[in-house]
Backbone as a ProteinNet text record, in pm:
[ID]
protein_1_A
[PRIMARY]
XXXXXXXXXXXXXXXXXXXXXXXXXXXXXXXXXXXXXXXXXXXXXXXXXXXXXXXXXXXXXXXXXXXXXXXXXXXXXXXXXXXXXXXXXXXXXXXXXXXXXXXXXXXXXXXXXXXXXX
[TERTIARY]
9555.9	9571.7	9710.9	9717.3	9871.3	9938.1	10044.1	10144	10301.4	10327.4	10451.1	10536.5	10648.6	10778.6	10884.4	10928.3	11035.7	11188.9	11303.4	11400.1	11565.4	11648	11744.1	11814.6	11673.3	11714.8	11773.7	11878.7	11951.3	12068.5	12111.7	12230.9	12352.3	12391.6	12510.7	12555.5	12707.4	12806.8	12748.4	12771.7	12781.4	12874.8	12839.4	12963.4	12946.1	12859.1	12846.2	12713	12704	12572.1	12479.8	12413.3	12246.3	12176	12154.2	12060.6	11920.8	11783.4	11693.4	11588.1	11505.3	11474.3	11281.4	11198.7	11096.2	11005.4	10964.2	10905.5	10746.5	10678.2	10567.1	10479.5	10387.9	10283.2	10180.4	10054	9902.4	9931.1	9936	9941	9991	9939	10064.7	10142.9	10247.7	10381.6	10412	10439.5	10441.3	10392.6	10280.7	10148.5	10140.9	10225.5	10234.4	10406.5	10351.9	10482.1	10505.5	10675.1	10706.1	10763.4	10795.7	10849.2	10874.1	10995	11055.2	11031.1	10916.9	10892.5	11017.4	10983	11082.8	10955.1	10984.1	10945.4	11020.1	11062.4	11175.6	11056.3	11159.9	11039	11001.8	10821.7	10825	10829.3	10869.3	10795.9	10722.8	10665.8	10590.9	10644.6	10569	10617.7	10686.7	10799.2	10867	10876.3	10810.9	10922.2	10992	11092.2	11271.8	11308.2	11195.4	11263.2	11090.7	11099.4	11012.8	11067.1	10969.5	11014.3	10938.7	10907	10812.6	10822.1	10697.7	10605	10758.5	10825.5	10912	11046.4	11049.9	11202.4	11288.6	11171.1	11209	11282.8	11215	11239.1	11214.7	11299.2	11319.6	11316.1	11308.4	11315.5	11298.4	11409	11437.3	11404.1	11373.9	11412.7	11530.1	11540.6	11639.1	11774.8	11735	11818.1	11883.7	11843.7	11940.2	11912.4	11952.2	12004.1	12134.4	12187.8	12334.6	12380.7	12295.4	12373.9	12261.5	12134.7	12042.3	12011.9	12008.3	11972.5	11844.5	11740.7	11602.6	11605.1	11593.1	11602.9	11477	11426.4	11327.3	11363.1	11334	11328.6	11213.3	11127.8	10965.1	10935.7	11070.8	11074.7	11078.2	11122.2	11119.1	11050.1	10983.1	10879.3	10917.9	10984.3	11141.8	11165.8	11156.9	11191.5	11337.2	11414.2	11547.6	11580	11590.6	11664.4	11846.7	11926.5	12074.7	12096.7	12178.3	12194.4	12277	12364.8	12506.7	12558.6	12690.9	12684.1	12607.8	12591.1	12457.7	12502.2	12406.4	12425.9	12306.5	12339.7	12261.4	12119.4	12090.1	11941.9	11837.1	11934.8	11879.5	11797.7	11850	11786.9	11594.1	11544	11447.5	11329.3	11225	11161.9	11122.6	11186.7	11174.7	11039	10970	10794.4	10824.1	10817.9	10750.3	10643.7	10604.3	10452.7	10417.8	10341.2	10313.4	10185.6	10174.7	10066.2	10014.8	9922.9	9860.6	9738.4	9766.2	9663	9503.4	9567.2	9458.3	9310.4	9349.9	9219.6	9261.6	9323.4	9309.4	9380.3	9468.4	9588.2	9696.8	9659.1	9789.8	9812.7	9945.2	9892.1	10066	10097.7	10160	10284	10441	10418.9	10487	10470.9	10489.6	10614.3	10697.6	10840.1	10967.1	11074.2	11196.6	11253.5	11296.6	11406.2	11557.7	11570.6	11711.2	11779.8	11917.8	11938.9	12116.3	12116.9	12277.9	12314.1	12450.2	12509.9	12612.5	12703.9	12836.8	12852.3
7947.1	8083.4	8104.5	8214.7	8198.6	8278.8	8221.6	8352.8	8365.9	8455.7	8495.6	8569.6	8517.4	8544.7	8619.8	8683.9	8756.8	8727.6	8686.2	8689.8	8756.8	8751.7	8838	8961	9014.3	9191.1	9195	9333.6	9387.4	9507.7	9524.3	9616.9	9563.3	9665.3	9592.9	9819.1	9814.2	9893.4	9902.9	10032.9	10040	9958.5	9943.4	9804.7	9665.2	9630	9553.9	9447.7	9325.9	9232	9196.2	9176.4	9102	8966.4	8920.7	8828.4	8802.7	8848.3	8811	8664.6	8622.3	8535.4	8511.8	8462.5	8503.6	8342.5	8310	8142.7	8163.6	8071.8	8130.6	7976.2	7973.1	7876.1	7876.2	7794.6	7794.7	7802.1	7790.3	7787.8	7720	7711.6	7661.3	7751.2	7725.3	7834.1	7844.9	7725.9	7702.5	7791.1	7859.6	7885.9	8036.3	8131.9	8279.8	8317.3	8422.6	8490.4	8574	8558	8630.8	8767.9	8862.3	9007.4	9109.1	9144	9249.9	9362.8	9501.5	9569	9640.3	9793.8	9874	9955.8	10011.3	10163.9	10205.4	10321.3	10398.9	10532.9	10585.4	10654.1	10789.3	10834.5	10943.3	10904	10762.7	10776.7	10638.6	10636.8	10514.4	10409.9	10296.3	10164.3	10154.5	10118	10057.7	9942	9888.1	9747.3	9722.4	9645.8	9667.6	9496.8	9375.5	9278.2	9186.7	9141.5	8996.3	8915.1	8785.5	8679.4	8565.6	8537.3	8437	8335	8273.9	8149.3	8040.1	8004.4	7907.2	7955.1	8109.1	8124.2	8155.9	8130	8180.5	8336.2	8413.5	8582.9	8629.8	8757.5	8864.5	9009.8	9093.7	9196	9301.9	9392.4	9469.1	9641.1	9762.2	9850.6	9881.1	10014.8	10016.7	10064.8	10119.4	10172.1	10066.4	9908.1	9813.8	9723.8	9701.1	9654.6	9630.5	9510.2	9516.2	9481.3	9538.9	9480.6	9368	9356.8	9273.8	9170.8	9054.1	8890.3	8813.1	8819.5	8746.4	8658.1	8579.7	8381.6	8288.3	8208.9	8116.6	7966.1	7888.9	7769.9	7658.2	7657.4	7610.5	7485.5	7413.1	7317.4	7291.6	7442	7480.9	7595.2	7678.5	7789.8	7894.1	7929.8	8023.8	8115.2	8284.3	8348.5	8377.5	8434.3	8516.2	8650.8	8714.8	8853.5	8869.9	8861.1	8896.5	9017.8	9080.3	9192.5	9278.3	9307.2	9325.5	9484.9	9575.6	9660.5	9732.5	9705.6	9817.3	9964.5	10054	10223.5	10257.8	10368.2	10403.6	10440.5	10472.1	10481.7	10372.5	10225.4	10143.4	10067.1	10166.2	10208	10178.8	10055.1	10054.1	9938.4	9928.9	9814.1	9699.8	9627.8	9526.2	9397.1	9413.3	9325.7	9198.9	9099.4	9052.6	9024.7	8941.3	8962.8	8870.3	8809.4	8695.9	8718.3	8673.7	8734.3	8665.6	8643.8	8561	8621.6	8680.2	8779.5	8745.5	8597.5	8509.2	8570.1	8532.5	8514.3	8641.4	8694.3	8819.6	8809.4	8700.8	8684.3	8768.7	8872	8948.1	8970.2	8861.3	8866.6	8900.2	8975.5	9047.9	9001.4	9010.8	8975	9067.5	9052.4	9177.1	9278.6	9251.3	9295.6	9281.3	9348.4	9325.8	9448	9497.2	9653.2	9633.2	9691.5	9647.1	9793.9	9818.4	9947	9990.2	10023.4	10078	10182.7	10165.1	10256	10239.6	10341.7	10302.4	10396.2
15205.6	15162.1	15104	14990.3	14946.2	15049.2	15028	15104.2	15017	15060	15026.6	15102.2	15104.6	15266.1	15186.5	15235.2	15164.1	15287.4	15227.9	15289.6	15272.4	15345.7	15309.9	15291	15373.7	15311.4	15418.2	15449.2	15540.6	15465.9	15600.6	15536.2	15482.5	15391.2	15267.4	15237.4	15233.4	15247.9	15076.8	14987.2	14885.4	14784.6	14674.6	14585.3	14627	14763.5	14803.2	14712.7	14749	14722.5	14815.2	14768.3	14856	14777.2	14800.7	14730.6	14816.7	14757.5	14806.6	14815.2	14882.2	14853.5	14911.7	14796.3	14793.1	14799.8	14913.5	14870	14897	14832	14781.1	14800.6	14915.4	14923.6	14926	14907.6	14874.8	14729.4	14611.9	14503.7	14413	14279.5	14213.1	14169.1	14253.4	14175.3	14066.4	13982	13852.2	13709.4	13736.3	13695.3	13713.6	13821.1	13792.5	13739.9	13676	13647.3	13797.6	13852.5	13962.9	13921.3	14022.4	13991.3	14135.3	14105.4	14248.4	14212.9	14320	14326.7	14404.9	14441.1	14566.5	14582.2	14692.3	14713.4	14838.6	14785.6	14885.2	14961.8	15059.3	15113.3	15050.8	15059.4	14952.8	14808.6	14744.9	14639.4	14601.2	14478.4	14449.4	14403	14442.5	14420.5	14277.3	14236.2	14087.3	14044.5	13954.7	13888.8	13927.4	13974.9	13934.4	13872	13881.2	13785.6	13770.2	13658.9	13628.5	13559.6	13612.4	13508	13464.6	13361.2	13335.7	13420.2	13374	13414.1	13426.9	13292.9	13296.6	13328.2	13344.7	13381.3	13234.7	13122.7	13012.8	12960.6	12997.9	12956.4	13074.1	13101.2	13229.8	13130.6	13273.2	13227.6	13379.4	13338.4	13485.5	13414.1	13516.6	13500.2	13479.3	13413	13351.8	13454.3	13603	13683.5	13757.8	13718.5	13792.3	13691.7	13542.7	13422.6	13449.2	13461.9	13438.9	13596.3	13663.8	13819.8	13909.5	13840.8	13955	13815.7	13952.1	13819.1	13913.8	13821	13883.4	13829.6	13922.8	13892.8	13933.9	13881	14033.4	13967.4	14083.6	14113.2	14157.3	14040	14030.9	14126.3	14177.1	14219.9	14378.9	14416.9	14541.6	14582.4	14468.6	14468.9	14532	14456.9	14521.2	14436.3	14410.6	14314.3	14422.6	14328.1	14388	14307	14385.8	14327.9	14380.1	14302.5	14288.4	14278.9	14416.5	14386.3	14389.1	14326.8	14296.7	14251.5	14287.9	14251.8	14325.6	14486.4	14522	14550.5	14531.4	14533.6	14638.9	14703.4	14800.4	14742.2	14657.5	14609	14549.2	14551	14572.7	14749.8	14860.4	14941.4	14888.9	14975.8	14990.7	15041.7	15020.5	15091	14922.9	14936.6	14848.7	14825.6	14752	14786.2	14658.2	14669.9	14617.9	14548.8	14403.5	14387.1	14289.5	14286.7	14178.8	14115.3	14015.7	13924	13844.5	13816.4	13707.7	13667.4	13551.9	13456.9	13392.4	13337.6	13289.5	13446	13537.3	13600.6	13688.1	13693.9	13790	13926.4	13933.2	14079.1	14077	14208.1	14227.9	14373.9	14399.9	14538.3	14567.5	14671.3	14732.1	14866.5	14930.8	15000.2	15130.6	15226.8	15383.8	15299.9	15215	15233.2	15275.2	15288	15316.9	15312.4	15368.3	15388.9	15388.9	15213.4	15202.2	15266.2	15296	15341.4	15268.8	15207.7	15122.1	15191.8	15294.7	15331.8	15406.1	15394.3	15493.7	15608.6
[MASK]
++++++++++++++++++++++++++++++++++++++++++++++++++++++++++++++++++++++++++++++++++++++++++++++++++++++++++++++++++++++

């Protein structure tokens, strides 16, 4: 069965960094594009990064452009989220999610609760 683990989240003081970390088994990793969701409490789930199949092209919302860097490592089946510059409304539960469109894979993983505050 696939799974997906999410690691790293915790508390971090504002201005501060995080780096998350997302490893991903039962599958070929290789073969989905990965991507970091949020949802804070009270509202709905967001984007906030993807990235192709090869690690080729990314693309983040636009409210953490410039301060978060999504990376993976096909070799260890490992997405990462960098997260830098944090502000308290980045406050939230961080998901994982891998996807593969061709056939309809969208599989999900428990989360991580990042928390910005001093």
């Amino acid at each position: 069965q696939v799974q997906l683990v999410e690691s790293g989240g915790g508390l971090v003081q504002p201005g501060g960094s995080l780096k998350l970390s997302c490893e991903a088994s039962g599958m070929t990793f290789r073969r989905y594009a990965m991507s970091w969701h949020r949802q804070a409490p009270g509202k709905e789930r967001e984007l906030v990064a993807r990235i192709s199949i090869d690690g080729g092209s990314t693309n983040y919302a636009d409210s953490v452009k410039g301060r978060f860097t999504i990376s993976r490592d096909n070799a260890k089946n490992t997405v990462y989220l960098q997260m830098n510059s944090l502000k308290p409304e980045d406050t939230a539960v961080y998901y994982c999610n891998a996807a593969a469109s061709l056939w309809s894979a969208n599989y999900w993983g428990q989360g991580t609760q990042v928390t910005v505050s001093s």
